[in-house]
MILUMSE-321358 format. One record per residue (C-alpha): residue number from 1; x, y, z. Coordinates in steps of 0.02 Angstrom, whole numbers, plus 50000, padded with zeros to 5 digits. Layout:
residues N
+-----+-------+-------+-------+
!   n !  east ! north !    up !
+-----+-------+-------+-------+
! NUM !     X !     Y !     Z !
...
+-----+-------+-------+-------+
This chain:
residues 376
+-----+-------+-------+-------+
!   n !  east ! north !    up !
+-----+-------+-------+-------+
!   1 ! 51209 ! 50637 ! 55207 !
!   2 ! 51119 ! 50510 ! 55308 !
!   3 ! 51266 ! 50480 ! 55447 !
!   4 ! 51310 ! 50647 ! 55510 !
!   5 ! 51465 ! 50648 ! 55640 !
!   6 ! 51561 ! 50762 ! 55751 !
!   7 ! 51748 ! 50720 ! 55743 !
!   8 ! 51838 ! 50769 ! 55887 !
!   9 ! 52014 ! 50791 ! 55925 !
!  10 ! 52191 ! 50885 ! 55895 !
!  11 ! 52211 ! 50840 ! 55706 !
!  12 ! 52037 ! 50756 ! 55662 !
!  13 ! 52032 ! 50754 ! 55464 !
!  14 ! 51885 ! 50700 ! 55336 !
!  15 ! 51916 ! 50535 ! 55250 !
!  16 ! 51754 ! 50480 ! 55129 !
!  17 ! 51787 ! 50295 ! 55092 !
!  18 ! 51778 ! 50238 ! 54901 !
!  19 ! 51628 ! 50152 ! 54831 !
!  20 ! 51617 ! 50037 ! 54668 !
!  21 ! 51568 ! 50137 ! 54526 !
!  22 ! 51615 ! 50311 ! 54610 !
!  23 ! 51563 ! 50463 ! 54513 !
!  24 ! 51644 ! 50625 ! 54567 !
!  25 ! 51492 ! 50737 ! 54654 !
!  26 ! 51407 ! 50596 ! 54662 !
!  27 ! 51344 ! 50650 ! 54863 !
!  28 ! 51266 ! 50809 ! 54848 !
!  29 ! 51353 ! 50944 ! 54962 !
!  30 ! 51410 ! 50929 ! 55119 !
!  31 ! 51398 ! 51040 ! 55284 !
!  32 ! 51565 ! 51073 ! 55368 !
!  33 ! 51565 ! 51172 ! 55542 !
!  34 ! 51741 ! 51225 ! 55631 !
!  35 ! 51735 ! 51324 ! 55756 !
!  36 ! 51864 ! 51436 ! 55744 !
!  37 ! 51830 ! 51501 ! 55565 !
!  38 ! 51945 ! 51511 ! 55409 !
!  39 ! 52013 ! 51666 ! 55390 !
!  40 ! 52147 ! 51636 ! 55222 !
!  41 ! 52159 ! 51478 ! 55110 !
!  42 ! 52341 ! 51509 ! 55069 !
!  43 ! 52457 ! 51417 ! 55206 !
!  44 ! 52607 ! 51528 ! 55181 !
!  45 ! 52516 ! 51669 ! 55274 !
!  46 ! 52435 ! 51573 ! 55423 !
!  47 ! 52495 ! 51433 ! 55528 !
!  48 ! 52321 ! 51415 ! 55603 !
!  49 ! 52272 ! 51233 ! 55595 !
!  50 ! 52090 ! 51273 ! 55532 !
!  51 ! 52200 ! 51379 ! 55387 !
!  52 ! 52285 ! 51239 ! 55346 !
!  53 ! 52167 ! 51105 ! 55339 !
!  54 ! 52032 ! 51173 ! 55238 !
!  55 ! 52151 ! 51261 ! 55119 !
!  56 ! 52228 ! 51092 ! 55094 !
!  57 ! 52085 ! 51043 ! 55013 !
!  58 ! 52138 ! 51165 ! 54852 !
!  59 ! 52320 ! 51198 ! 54865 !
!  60 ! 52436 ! 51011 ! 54888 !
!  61 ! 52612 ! 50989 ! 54883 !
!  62 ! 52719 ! 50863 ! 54808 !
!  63 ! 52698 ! 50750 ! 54934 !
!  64 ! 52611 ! 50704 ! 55099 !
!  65 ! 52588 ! 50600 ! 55256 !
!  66 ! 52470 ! 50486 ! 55270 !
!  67 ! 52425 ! 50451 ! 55454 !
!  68 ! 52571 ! 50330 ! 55505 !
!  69 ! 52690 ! 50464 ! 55472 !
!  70 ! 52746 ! 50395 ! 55301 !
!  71 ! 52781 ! 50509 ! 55173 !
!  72 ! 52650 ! 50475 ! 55014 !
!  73 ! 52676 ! 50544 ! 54850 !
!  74 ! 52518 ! 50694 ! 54788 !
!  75 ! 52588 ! 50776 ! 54632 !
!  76 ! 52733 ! 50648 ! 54586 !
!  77 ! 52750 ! 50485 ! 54504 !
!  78 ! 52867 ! 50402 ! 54688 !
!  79 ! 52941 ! 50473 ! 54826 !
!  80 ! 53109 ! 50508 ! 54801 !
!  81 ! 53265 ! 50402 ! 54880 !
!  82 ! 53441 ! 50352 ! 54876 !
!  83 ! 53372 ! 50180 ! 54813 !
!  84 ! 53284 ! 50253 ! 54656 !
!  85 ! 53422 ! 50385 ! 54630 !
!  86 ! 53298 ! 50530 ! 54671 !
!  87 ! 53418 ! 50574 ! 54811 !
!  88 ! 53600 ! 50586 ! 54781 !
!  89 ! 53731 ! 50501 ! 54876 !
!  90 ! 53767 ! 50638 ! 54977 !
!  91 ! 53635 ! 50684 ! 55035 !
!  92 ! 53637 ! 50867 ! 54971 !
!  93 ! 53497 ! 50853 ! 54836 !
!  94 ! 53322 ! 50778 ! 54785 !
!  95 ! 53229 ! 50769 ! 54648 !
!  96 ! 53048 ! 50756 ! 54614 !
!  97 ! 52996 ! 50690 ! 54455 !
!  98 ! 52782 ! 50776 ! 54417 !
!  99 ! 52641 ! 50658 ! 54373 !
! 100 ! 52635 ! 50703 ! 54167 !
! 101 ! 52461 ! 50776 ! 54139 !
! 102 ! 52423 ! 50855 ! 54296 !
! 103 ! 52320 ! 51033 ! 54290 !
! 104 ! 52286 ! 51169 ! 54389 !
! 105 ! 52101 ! 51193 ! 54425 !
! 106 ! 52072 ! 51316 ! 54278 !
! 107 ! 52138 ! 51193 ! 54166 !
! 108 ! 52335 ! 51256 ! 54124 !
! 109 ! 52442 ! 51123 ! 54153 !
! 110 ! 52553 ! 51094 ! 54307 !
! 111 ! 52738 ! 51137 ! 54289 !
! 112 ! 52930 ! 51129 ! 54392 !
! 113 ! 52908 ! 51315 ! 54360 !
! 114 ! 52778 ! 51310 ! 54482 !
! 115 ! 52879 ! 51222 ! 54633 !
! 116 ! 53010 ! 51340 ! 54596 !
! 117 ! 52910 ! 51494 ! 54606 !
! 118 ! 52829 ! 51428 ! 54766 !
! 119 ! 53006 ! 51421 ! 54838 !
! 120 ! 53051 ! 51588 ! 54817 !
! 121 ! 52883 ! 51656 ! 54843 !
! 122 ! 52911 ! 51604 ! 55035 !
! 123 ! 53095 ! 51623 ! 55038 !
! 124 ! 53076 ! 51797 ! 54986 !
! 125 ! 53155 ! 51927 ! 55124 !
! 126 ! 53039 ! 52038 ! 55129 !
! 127 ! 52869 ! 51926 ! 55122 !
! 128 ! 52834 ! 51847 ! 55296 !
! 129 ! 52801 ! 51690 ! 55247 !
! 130 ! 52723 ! 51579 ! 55402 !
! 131 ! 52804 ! 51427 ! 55350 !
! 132 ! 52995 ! 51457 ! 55310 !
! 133 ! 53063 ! 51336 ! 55410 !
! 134 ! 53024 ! 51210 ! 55274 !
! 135 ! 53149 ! 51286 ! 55176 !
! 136 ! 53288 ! 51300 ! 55268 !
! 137 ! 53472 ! 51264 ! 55225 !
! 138 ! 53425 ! 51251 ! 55036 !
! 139 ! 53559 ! 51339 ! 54911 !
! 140 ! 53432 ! 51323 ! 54747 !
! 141 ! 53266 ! 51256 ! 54678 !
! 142 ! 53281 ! 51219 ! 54490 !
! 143 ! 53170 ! 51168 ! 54341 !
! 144 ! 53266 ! 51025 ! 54256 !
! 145 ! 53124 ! 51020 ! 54131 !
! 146 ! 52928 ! 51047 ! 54134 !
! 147 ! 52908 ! 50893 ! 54233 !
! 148 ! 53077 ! 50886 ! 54353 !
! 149 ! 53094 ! 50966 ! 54508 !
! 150 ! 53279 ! 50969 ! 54609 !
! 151 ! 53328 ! 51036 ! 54771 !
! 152 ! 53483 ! 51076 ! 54815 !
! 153 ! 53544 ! 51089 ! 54998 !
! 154 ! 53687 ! 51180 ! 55074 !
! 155 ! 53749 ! 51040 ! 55168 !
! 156 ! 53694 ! 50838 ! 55202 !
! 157 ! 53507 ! 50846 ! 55252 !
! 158 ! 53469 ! 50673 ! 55323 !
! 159 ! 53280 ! 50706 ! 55320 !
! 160 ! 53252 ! 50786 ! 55128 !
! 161 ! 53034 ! 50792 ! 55160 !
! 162 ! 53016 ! 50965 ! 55227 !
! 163 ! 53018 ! 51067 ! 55071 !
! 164 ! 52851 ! 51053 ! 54947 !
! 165 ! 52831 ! 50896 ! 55089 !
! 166 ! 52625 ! 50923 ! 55189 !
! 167 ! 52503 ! 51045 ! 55197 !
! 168 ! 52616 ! 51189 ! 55251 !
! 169 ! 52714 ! 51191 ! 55104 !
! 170 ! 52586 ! 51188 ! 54954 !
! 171 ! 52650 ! 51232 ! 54768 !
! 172 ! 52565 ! 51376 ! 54700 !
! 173 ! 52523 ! 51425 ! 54546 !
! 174 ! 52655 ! 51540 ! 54470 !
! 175 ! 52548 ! 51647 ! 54336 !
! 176 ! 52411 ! 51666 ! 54492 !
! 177 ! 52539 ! 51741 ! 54639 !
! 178 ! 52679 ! 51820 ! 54499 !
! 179 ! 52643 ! 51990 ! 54557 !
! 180 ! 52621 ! 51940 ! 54758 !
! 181 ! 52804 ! 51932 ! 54800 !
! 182 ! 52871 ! 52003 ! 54958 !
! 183 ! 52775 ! 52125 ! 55034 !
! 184 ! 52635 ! 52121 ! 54893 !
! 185 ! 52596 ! 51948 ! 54982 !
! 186 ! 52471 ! 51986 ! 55099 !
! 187 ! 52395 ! 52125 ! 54973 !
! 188 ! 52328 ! 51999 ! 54857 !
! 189 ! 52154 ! 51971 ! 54911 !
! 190 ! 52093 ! 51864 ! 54783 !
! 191 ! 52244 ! 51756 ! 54785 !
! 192 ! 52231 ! 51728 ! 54952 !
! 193 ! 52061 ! 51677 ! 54971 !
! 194 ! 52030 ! 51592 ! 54825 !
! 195 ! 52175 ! 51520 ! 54738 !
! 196 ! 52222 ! 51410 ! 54586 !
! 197 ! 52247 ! 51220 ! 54645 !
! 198 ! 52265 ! 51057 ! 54611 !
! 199 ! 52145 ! 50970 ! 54757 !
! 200 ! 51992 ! 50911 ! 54751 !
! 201 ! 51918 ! 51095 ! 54788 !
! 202 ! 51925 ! 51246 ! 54710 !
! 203 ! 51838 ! 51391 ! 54792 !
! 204 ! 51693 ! 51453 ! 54728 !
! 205 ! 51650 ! 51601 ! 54870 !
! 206 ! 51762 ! 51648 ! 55024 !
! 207 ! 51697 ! 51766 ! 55174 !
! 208 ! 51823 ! 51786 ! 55299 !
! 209 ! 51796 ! 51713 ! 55474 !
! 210 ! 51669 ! 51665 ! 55395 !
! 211 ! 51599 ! 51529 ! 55276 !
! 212 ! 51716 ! 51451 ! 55120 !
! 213 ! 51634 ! 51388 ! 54995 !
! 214 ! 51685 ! 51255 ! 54875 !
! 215 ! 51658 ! 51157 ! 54708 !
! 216 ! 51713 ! 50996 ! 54638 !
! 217 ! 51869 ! 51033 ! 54532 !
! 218 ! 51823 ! 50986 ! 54371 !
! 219 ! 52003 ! 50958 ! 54308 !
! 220 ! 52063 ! 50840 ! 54451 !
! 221 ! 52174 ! 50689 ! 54445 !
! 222 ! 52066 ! 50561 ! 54497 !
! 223 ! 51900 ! 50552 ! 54400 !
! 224 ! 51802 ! 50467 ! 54541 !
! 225 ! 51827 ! 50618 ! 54665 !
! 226 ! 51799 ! 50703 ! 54763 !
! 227 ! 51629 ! 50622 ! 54800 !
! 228 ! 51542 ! 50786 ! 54840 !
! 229 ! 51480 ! 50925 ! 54707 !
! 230 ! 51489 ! 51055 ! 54831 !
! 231 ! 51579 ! 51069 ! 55016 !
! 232 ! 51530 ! 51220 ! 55141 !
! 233 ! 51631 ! 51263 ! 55279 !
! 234 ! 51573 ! 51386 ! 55427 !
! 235 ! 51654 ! 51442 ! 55563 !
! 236 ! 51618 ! 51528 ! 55733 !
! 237 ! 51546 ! 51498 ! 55886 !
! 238 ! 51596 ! 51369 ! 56015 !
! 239 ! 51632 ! 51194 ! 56049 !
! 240 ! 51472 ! 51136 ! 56114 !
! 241 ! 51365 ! 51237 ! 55992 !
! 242 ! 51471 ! 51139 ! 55829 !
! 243 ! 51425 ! 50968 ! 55914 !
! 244 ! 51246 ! 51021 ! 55933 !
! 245 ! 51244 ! 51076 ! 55766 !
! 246 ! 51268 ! 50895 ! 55688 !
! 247 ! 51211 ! 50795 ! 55839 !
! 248 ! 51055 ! 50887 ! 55892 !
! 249 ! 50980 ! 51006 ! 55761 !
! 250 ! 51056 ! 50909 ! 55627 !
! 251 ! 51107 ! 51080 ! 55528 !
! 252 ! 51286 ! 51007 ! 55494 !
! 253 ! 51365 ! 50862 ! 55427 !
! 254 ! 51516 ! 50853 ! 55512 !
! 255 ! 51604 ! 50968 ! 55665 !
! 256 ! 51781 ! 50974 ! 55697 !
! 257 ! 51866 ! 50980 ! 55878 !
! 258 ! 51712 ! 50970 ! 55962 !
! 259 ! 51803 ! 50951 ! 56121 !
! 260 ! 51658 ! 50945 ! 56251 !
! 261 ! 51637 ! 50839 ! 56416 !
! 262 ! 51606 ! 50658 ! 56449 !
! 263 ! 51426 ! 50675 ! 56500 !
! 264 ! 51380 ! 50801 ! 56371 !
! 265 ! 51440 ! 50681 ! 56237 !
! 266 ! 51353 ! 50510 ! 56272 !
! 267 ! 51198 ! 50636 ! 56295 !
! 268 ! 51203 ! 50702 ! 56125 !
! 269 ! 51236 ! 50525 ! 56035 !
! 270 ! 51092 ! 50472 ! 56134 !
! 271 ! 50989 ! 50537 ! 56037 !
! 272 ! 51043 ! 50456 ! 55874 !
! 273 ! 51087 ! 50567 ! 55764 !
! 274 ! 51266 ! 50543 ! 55742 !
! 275 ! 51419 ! 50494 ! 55827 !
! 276 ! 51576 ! 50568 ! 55907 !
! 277 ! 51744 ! 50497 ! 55820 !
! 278 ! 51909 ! 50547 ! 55890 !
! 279 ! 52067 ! 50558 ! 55790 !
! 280 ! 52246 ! 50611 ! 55881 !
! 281 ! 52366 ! 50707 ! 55798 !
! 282 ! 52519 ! 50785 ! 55862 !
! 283 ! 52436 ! 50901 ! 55963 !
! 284 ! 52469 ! 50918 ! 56153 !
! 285 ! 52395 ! 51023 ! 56302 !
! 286 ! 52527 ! 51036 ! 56425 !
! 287 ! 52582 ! 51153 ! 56563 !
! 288 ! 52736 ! 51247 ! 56536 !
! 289 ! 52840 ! 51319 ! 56672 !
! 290 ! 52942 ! 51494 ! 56671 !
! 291 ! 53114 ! 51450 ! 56695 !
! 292 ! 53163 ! 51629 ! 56746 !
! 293 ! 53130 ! 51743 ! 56897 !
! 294 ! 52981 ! 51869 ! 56859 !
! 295 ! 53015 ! 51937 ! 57052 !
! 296 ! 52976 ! 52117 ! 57011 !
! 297 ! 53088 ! 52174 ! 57141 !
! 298 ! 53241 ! 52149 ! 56992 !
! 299 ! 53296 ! 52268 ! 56887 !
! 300 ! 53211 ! 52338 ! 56720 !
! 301 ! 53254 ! 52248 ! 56587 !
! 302 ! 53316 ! 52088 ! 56684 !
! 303 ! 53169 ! 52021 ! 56728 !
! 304 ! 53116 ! 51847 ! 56689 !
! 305 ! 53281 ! 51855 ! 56565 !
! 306 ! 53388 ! 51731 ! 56553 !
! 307 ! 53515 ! 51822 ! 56691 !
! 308 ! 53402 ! 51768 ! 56843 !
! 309 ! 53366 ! 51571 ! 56828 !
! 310 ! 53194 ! 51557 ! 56946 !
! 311 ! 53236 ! 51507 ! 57111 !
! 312 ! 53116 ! 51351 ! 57102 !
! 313 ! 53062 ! 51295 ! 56958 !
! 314 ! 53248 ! 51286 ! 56882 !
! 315 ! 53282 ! 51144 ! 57011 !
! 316 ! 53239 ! 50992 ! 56883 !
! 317 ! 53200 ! 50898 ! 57044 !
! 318 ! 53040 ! 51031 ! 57069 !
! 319 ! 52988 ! 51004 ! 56924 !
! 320 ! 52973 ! 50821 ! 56911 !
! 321 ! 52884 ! 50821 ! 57066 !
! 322 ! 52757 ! 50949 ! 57000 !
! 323 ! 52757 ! 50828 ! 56840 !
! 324 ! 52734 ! 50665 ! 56972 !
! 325 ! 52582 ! 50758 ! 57067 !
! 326 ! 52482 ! 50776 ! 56923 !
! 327 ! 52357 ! 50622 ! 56873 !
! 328 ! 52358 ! 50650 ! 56705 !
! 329 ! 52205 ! 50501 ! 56662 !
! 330 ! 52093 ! 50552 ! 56787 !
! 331 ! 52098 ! 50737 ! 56682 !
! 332 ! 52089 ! 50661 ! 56517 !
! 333 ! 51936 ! 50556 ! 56599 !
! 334 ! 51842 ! 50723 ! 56684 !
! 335 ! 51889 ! 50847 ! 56547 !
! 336 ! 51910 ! 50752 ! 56367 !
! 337 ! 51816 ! 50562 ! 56386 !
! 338 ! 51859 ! 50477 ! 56238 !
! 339 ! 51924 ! 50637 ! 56140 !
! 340 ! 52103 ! 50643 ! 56240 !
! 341 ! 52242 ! 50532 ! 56281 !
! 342 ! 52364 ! 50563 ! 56392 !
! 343 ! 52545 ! 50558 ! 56346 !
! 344 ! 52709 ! 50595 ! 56438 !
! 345 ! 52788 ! 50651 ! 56266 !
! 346 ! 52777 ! 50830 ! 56168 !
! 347 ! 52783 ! 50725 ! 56008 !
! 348 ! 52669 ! 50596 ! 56067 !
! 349 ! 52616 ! 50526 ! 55846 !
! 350 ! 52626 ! 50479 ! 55724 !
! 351 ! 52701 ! 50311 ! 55850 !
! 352 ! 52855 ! 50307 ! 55718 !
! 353 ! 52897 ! 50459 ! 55801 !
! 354 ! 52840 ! 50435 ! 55972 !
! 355 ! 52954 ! 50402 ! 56127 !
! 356 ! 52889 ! 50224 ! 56197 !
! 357 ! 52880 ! 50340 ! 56366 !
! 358 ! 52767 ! 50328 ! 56508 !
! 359 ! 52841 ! 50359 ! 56674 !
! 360 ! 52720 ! 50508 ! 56688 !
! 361 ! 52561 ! 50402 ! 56666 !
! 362 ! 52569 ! 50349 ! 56855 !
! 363 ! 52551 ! 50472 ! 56987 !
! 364 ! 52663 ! 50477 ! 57131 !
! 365 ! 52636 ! 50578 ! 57263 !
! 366 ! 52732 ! 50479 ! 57385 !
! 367 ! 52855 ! 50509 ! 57277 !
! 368 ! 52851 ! 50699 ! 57218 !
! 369 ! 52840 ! 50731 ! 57408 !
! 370 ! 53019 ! 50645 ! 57427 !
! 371 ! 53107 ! 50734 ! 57300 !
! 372 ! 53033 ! 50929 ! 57356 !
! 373 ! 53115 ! 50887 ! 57524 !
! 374 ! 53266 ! 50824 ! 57449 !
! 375 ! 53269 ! 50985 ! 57329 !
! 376 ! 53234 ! 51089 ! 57518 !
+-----+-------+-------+-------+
């Protein structure tokens, strides 16, 4: 590649923007550095982020976000509403109608068999599946046919886009993972590492906390892509050393969270080889306070338990004076530069979703000062 750039940030993803006349591994390969390394490509077992990501780029569900929060459809023909009848009245079921032709990466085609599998592969007591919250309150998962998918709740659920909904709940391949039920799951090596999907990727050679490498999947929906032959992704080392890797020696394409300092950025795009691009997500640094008394004067067993409420920090009015003290810009400034934000939220994106707060943004000492004497 001829631009090579270190993205930066909570949730930076790669986005390769269409060209006329695009031909699918049309770019060569491309160099990929995290620093934290992959360590499984199946999302069920990890909720690491660098998991996720990068195994996202083999295993998709039936639908996704794109990065206004919107739910976009991957595997089916529309999203499902009340509107379209794909959700019922009642709110107590959904159902998901397959694009007709899709196919797995080794060329069997793509069926409702599949989703339901999926379900019960992480529902499954006894198999420790990382992401089971998706599926909670459901009461069944059926095939209709080949090509419909329903899901039927226990009671109303007002927000039906958690189950076979982002990157943490991919559909996998029944006749791959039939014998990795339950505890089996975390046996099956080759499963694991390199799977059976429907993304752009399917993995070619897998070395964990290591290096993944992929292949164009021959048998994907969309003839034009992915624009690369080839993708390799390390991982290890630091920070700093991933940002030097694509903006100094050039041995990488791209580098993700390459959260360094101010000065150390503008010095590396100095020297023109590339260029830092930040991308929030949902991610947030934040100080969290013990709300319980760890005095180790208190009984065994009782200690920082929910029986002794700290004598502090459970006054709300210490705590918003701690929160009022702090001058959150001038960190993001000396610690992030242009790769932070700071935010008075916990769920600061996608903005859909964001609280329009920002009484934190200002500090107040003045202030915090008044309310510790008022709290004694």
């Amino acid at each position: 590649m001829k631009l090579r750039t270190a993205l930066l940030g909570a949730a930076a993803t790669l986005a390769f923007a269409p060209a006329a006349f695009a031909e699918r591994g049309a770019d060569g390969n491309v160099k990929v550095l995290y620093s934290q390394a992959v360590s499984i490509m199946n999302a069920y077992l990890s909720s690491g982020t660098k998991d996720v990501e990068v195994g996202s780029l083999v295993l998709e569900p039936l639908a996704g976000f794109d990065q206004d929060g919107n739910v976009i459809p991957r595997l089916v023909t529309e999203i499902p509403s009340v509107e379209n009848g794909g959700i019922s009245e009642d709110l107590t079921t959904i159902t998901w109608k397959l694009i007709p032709g899709l196919l797995w990466s080794d060329g069997t085609p793509v069926t409702a068999a599949d989703a339901v599998f999926s379900y019960e592969y992480c529902t499954h007591p006894e198999g420790g599946c990382a992401q089971a919250a998706r599926y909670e309150g459901i009461e069944k998962v059926e095939a209709i046919d080949d090509l419909t998918v329903k899901i039927t709740w226990t009671a109303p659920k007002p927000n039906p886009f958690t189950a076979f909904v982002g990157a943490t709940s991919p559909i996998l391949q029944k006749a791959q993972f039939a014998n990795c039920l339950g505890t089996a799951a975390p046996t099956c090596t080759e499963q694991n590492f390199k799977p059976i999907g429907t993304g752009p990727f399917m993995v070619t050679d897998f070395k964990v906390n290591d290096v993944v490498e992929l292949a164009a999947n021959p048998n994907y929906r969309d003839p034009a892509k992915p624009r690369f032959a080839t993708m390799t992704v390390k991982g290890g080392g630091d920070a700093a050393g991933a940002a030097r890797a694509v903006m100094e020696t050039g041995e990488f394409d791209y580098a993700w969270n390459t959260q360094i300092n101010p000065e150390l950025q503008a010095q590396m795009e100095a020297g023109g080889k590339g260029k830092f691009v930040s991308a929030f997500g949902t991610l947030v640094e934040r100080i969290e306070m013990n709300m319980t008394n760890p005095d180790p004067a208190l009984p065994e067993g009782e200690r920082s338990t929910a029986k002794h409420p700290h004598p502090i920090l459970s006054d709300i009015r210490v705590r918003k004076a701690l929160s009022m003290a702090i001058d959150r810009n001038l960190l993001v400034e000396v610690g992030y530069g242009n790769a932070g934000r700071a935010t008075c939220n916990l769920v600061p994106a996608p903005a859909i979703f964001a609280s329009p707060n920002t009484d934190c943004l200002t500090q107040d000492m003045a202030g915090a000062k008044a309310l510790l004497d008022e709290a004694g």
